[in-house]
C-alpha positions as MATLAB code, in Angstrom:
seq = 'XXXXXXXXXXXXXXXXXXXXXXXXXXXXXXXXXXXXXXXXXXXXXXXXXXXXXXXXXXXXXXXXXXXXXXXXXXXXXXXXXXXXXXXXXXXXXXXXXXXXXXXXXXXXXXXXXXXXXXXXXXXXXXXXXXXXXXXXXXXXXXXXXXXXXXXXXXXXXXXXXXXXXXXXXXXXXXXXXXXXXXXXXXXXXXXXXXXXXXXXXXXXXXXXX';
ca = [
      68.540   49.507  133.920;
      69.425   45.881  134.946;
      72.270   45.342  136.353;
      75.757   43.419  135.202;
      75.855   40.276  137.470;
      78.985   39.454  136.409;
      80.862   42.761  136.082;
      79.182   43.249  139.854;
      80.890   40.223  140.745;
      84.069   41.005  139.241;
      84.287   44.552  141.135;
      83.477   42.512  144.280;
      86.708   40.178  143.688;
      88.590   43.178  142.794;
      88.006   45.470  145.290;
      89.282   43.077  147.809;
      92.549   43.696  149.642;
      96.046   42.681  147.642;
      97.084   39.422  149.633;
      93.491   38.356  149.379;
      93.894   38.536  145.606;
      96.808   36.705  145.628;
      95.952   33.682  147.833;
      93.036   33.677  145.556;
      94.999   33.526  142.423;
      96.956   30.598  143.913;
      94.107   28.228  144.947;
      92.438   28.962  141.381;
      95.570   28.309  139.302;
      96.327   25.135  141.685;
      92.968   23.931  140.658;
      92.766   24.808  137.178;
      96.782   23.066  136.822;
      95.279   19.500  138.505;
      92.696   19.249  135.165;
      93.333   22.007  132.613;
      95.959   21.883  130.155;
      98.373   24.687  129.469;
      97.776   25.900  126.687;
      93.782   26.446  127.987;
      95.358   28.343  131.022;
      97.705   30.435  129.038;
      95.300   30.665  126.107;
      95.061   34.623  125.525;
      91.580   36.458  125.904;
      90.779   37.286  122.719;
      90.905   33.359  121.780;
      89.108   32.197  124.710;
      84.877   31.578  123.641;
      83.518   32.692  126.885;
      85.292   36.307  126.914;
      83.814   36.762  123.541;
      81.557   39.341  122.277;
      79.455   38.746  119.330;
      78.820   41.526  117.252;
      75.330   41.345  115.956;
      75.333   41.589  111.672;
      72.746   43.493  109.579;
      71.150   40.497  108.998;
      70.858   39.964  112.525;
      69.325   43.138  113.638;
      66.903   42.854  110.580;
      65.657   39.716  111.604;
      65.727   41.027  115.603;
      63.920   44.000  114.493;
      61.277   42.087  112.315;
      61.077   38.731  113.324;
      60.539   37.213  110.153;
      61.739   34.017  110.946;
      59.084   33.652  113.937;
      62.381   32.130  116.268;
      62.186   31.624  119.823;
      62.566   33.807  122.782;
      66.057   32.357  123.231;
      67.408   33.119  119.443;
      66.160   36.994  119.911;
      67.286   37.498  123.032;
      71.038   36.180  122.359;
      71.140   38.639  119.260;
      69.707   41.285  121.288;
      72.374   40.800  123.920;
      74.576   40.473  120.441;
      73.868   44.273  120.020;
      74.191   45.487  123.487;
      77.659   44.034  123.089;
      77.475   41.288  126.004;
      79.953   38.759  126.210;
      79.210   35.169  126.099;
      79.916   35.036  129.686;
      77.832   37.798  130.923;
      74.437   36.237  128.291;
      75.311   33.183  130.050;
      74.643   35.030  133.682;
      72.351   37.041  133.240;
      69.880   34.541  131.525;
      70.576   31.682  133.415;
      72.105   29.770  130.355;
      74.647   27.007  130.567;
      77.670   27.235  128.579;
      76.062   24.609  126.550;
      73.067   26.339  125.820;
      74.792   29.689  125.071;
      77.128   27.512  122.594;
      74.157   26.353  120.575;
      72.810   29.930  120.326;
      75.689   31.075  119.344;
      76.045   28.156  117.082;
      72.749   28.962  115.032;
      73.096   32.771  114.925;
      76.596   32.062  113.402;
      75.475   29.574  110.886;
      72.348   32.197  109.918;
      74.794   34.806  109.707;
      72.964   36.957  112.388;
      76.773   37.539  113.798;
      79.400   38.811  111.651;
      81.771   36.168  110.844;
      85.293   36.909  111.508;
      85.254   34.883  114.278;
      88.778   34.320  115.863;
      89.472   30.239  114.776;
      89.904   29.449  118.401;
      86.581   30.647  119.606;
      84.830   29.324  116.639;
      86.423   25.738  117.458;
      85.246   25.671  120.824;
      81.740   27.098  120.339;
      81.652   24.120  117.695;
      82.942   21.674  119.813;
      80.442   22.784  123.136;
      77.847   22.795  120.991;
      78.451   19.534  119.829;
      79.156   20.409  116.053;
      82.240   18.846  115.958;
      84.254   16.135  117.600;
      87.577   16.276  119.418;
      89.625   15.579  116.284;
      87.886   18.012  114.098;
      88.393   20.708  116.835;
      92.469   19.919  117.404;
      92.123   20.124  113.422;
      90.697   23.689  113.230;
      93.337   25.265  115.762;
      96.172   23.957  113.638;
      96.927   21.365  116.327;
      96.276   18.121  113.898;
      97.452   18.353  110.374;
      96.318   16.952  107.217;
      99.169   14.518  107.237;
      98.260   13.344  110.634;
      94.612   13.170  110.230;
      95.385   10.888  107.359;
      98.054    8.605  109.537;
      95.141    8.039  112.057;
      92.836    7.429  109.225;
      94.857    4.830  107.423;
      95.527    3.212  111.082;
      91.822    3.220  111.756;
      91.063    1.476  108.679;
      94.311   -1.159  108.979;
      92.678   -2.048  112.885;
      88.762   -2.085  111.013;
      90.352   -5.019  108.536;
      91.362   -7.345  111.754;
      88.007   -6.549  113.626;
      89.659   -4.059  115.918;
      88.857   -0.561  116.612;
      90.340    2.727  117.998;
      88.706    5.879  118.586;
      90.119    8.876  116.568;
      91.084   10.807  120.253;
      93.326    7.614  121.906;
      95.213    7.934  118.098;
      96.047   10.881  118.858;
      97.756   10.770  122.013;
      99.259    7.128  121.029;
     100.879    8.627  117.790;
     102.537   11.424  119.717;
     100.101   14.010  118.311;
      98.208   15.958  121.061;
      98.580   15.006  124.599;
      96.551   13.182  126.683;
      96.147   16.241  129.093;
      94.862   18.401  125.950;
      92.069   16.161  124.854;
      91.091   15.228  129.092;
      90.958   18.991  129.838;
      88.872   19.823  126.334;
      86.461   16.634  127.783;
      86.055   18.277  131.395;
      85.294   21.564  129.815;
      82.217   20.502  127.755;
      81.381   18.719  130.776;
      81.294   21.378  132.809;
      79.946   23.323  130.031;
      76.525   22.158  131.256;
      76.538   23.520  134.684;
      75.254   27.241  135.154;
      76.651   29.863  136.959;
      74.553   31.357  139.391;
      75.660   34.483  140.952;
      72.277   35.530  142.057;
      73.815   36.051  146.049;
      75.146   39.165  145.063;
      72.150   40.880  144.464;
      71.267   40.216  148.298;
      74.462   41.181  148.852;
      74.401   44.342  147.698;
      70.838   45.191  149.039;
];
């Protein structure tokens, strides 16, 4: 059976001694503080997309089991890792995915209703927003951070500035009106950024040899 990369990892990282852990901890939360906003670092594990675990829907393991559809490689083998309960973290591993590519995956098997639905609003919004589905004020939108009422203030402002020959994107509205800082919308930029590295963890199979 193939091994977990990333649960071998984690027993690595655990296994080490106490005040290892905690100088660890330090440096890690010192570098997520200097580009990450707070509410990211506090966010709680059940909201955050990369913890996630799909569950795979009927439809989904029809289609897996059939193939219908005639999808790629990539589509069957995310709902296949749907129904060995993987999270998005571990797919991303283990098949040398970036967090982009996972995003769009799981972007497509959502929208096709190969993965049951009630997704948590949080993960949905960032999946989105990875993937490229939505912008930045659509996703502060769909996690109740930017209201109707506010979305409709930068709107009208938007359109006021268009009339003059002037122009202000959506995001720097935000921050200007008091809405959403400027940290949240920086540290939601570096993440889809980063979003396109991978994660290769492949030392640890030497490692353990």
């Amino acid at each position: 059976m193939k091994r977990n990369i990333f649960l071998l990892f984690i027993q690595e990282l655990t296994s080490l001694p106490l005040w290892v852990k905690q100088v660890i901890l330090v440096y890690l939360r010192k570098d997520l503080e200097s580009y990450l906003s707070d509410d990211l670092i506090t966010m709680d594990e059940g909201k955050i997309f990369h913890i996630y675990r799909p569950t795979i829907s009927k439809a989904g393991m029809e289609e897996l089991d059939k193939k219908n559809e005639e999808y790629s490689d990539d589509i069957y083998g995310f709902l296949y890792d749907c129904a060995n309960n993987l999270s998005i973290l571990e797919m991303s591993i283990e098949n040398k995915y970036s967090m982009e590519d996972i995003s769009k995956l799981f972007m497509f098997s959502y929208n096709h209703q190969y993965i049951k639905q009630d997704v948590p609003v949080q993960v949905l919004a960032i999946a989105m927003f990875i993937a490229g589905e939505c912008m930045t004020g659509e996703y502060f939108q769909k996690i109740g951070k930017l209201s109707e009422e506010q979305t409709e203030i930068i709107l009208k402002q938007q359109e006021e500035q268009k009339k003059h020959g002037a122009h202000t994107k959506f995001a720097e509205l935000m921050v200007e009106n008091g809405f959403v800082e400027m940290k949240d919308i920086k540290s939601l930029i570096t993440l889809k950024e980063e979003a396109q590295r991978k994660a290769v963890l492949d030392f640890l199979y030497a490692y353990k040899k």
